[in-house]
C-alpha positions in Angstrom: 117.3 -28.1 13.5 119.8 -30.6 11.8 118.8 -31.7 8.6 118.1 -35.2 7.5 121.0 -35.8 5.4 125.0 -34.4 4.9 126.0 -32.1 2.0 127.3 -34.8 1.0 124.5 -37.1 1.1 125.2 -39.3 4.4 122.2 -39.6 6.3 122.6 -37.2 9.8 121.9 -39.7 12.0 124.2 -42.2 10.9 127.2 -39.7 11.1 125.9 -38.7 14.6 126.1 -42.6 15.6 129.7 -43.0 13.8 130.6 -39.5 15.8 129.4 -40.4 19.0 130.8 -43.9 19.3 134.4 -42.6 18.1 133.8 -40.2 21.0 133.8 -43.2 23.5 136.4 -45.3 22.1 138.8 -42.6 21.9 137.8 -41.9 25.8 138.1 -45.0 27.0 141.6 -46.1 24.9 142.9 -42.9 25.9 141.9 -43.9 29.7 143.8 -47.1 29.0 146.7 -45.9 27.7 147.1 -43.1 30.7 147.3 -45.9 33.0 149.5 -47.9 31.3 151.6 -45.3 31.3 151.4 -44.3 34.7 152.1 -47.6 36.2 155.2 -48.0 33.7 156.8 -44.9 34.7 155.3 -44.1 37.6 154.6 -40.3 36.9 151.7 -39.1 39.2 150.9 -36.5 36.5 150.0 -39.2 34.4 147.7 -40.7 36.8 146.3 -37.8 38.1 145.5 -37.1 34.1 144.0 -41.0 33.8 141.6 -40.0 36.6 140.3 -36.9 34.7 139.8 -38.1 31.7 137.6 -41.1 33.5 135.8 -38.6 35.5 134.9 -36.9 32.0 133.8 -40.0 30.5 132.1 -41.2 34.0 130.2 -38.1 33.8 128.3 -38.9 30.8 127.3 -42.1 31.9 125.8 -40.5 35.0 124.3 -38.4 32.8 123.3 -41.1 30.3 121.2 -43.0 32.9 120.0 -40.3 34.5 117.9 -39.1 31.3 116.1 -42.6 31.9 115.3 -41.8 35.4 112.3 -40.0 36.5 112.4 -36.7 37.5 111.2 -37.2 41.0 113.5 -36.1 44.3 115.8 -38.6 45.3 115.4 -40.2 42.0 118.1 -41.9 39.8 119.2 -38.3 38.6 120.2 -36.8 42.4 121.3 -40.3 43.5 123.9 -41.1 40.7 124.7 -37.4 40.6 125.6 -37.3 44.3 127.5 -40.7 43.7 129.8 -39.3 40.9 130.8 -36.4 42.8 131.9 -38.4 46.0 133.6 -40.6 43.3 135.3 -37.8 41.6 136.2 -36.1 45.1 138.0 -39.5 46.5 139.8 -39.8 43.4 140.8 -36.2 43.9 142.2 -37.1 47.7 144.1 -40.1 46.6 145.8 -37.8 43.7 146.7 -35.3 46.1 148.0 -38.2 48.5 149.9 -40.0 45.9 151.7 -36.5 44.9 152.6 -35.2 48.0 154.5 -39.1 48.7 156.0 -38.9 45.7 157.4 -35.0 45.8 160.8 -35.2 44.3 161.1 -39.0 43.3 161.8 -39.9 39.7 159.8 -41.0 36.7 160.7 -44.3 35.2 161.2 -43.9 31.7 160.4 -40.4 31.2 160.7 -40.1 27.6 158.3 -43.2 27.3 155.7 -41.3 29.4 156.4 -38.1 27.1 156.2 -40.1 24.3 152.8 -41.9 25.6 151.0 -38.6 26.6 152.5 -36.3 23.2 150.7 -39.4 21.4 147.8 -39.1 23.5 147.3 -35.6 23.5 147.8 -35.4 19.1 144.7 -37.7 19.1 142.4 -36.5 21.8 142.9 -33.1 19.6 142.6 -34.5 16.6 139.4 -36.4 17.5 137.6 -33.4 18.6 138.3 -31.5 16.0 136.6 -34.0 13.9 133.7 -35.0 16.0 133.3 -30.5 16.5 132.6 -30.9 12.5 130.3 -33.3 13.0 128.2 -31.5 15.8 128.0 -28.4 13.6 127.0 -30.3 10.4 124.3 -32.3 12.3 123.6 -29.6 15.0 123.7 -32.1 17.9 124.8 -30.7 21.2 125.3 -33.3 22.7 128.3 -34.1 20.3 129.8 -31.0 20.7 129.9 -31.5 24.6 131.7 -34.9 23.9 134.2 -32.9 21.8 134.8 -30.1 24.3 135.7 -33.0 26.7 138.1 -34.4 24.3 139.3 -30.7 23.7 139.8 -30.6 28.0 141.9 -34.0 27.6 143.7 -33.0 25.0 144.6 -29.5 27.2 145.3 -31.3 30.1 147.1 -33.5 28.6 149.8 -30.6 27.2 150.1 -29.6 30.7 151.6 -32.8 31.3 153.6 -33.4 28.6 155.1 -29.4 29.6 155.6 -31.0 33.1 157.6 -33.9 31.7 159.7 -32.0 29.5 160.6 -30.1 31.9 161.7 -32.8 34.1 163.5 -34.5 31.4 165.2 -31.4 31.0 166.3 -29.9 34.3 166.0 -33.0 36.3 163.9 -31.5 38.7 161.2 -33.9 39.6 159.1 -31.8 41.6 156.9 -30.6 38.1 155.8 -33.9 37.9 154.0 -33.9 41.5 153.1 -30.2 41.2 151.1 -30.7 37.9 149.4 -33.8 39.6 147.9 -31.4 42.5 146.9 -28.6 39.5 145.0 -31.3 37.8 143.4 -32.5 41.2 142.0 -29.3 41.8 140.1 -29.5 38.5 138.6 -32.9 40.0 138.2 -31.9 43.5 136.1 -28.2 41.4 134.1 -30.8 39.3 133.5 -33.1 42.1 132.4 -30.0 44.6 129.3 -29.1 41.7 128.7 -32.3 41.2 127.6 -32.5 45.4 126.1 -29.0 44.6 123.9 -29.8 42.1 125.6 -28.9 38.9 124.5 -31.5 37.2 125.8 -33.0 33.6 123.5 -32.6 30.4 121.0 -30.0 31.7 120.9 -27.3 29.2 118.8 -24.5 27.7 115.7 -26.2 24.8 117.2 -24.6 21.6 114.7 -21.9 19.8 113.3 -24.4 16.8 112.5 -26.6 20.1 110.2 -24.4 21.6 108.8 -23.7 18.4 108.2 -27.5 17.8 106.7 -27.8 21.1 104.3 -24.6 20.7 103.2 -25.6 17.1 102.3 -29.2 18.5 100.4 -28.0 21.1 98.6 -25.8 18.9 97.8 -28.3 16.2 97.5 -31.0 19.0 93.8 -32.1 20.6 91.3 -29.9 21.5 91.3 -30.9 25.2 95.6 -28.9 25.5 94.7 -25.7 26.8 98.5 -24.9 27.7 102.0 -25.9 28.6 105.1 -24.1 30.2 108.6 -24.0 28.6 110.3 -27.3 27.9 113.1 -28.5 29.9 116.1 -30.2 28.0 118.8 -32.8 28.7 121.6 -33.7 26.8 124.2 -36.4 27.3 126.3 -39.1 25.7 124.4 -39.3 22.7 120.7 -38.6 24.2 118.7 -35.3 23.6 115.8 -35.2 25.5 112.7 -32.9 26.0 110.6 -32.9 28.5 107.1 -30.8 28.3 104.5 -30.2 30.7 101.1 -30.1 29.0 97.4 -28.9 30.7 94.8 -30.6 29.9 90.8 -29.6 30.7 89.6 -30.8 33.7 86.8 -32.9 32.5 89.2 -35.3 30.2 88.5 -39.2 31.2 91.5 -40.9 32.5 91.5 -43.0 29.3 92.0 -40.7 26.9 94.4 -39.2 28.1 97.2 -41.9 27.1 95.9 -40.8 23.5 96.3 -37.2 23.4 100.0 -38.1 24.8 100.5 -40.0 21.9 99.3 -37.5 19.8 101.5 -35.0 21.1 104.2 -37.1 21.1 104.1 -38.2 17.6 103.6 -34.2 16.1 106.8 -33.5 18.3 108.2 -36.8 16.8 107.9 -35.6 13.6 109.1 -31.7 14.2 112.0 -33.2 16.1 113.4 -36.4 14.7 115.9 -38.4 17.3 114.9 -36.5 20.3 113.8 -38.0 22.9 110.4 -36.3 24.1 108.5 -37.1 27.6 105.2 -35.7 27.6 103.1 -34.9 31.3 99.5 -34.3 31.4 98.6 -32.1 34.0 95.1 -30.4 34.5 94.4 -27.2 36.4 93.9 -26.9 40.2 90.8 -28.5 41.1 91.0 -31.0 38.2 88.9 -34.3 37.8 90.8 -37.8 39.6 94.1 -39.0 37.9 96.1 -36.1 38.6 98.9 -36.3 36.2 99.8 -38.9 33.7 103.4 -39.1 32.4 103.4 -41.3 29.3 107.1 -42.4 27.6 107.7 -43.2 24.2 111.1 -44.1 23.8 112.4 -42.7 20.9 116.0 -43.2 18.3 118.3 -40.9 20.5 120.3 -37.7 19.0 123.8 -38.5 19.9 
């Protein structure tokens, strides 16, 4: 579990919040710039790189509001999740369109667009290398997922610049299409899962997790008598945990908003910034009032 405060004394959570928001400015200017670029020169590449890098940062938004949803089929989760992937899939198609009619014509300015994307690709790598120190120092996975994506833009973004060198150097334009239908297929393989069901942000709950949620449980009111595994989320900035709890059959509907809240708060305290959902259950053949799902809306781990 991360630890309250830096080495160097900086509270965790503020260098989480400082990490995390560099993570979507760099995103978003680098989405800027890509299409600035791309409508300047008019290398498909370059475009075909915008869109990924949009997709990426679309992604965690999905994700983002999904982790407010409720987990329910057909809920917020499946419907933004199924959204993003016919998204990302059209902007695939219109890539692959866009290269194929512009096979063998010329980039405007091609040493501005190598200039652009070099400059593009030295910061998205030099960004996630630093926000990568931050997710080890604080332990927040959801930081280190924003920093693989920068690490994929930054990859990416090589491939193009290779693409345009090589253009500027043999004249021959056709690297510039080609690289455009290499990147779609990456869009058209995230777009596919999305549709599938590979969703953003679900992940394993790490080990002092499950430890938090079993000493809660055991320390929390006498009425628990079990709960299953916790399921986790992570995305843009959000950890969240959601636990299933069983209660004893005879518990009156009103109390059971309290031992919520009591569980809550002991995982509150093991597990500062995550977000925890608990849901009272009770066993088959339990009193009226079924299950109870209680939120308490907690500071976020970016």
């Amino acid at each position: 579990m991360a630890s309250d405060a830096l080495p160097d004394g900086e509270p965790a959570a503020a260098s989480r919040e400082r990490a995390a928001s560099l993570a979507m400015v760099t995103s978003g200017a680098l989405i800027a710039l890509k299409l600035v670029l791309a409508l300047v020169t008019g290398s498909v590449a370059v475009l075909a790189e915008a869109a990924h890098s949009a997709s990426d940062l679309l992604a965690s938004i999905v994700a983002a509001i999904a982790l407010r949803g409720e987990d329910r089929a057909g809920g917020p989760e499946v419907q933004a999740g199924a959204l993003e992937g016919v998204f990302v899939l059209g902007a695939a198609g219109v890539i692959v369109f866009a290269a194929v009619r512009r096979l063998g014509n010329p980039v405007d300015e091609p040493v501005v667009a190598l200039t652009g994307m070099a400059l593009a690709t030295a910061v998205a790598a030099v960004v996630a290398a630093r926000i990568g120190t931050v997710a080890r120092r604080t332990d927040s996975r959801a930081l280190a997922a924003d920093a693989e994506h920068l690490r994929d833009a930054a990859a990416t973004g090589a491939l193009v610049v290779v693409a345009l060198l090589l253009v500027e150097l043999t004249g021959l334009r056709v690297f510039d299409s080609l690289t455009a239908l290499v990147i779609a297929g990456v869009i058209a393989r995230d777009g596919f899962g999305l549709l599938l069901g590979v969703r953003p942000g679900r992940d394993e709950p790490e080990p002092d997790e499950v430890a938090a949620v079993a000493a809660a449980v055991l320390d929390g009111p006498p009425e628990v008598i079990g709960y299953r595994r916790p399921r986790a989320r992570t995305a843009a900035g959000i950890r969240r945990l959601d636990v299933d709890v069983t209660i004893t059959r005879d518990v009156p509907r009103e109390r059971e908003a309290e031992i919520a809240a009591a569980l809550e708060d002991g995982l509150g305290e093991r597990l500062p910034g995550v977000r925890v959902v608990v849901v009272l259950g009770r066993p088959p053949g339990g009193g009226p009032g079924g299950i109870e799902r209680r939120r308490r809306r907690r500071r976020a781990t970016p």
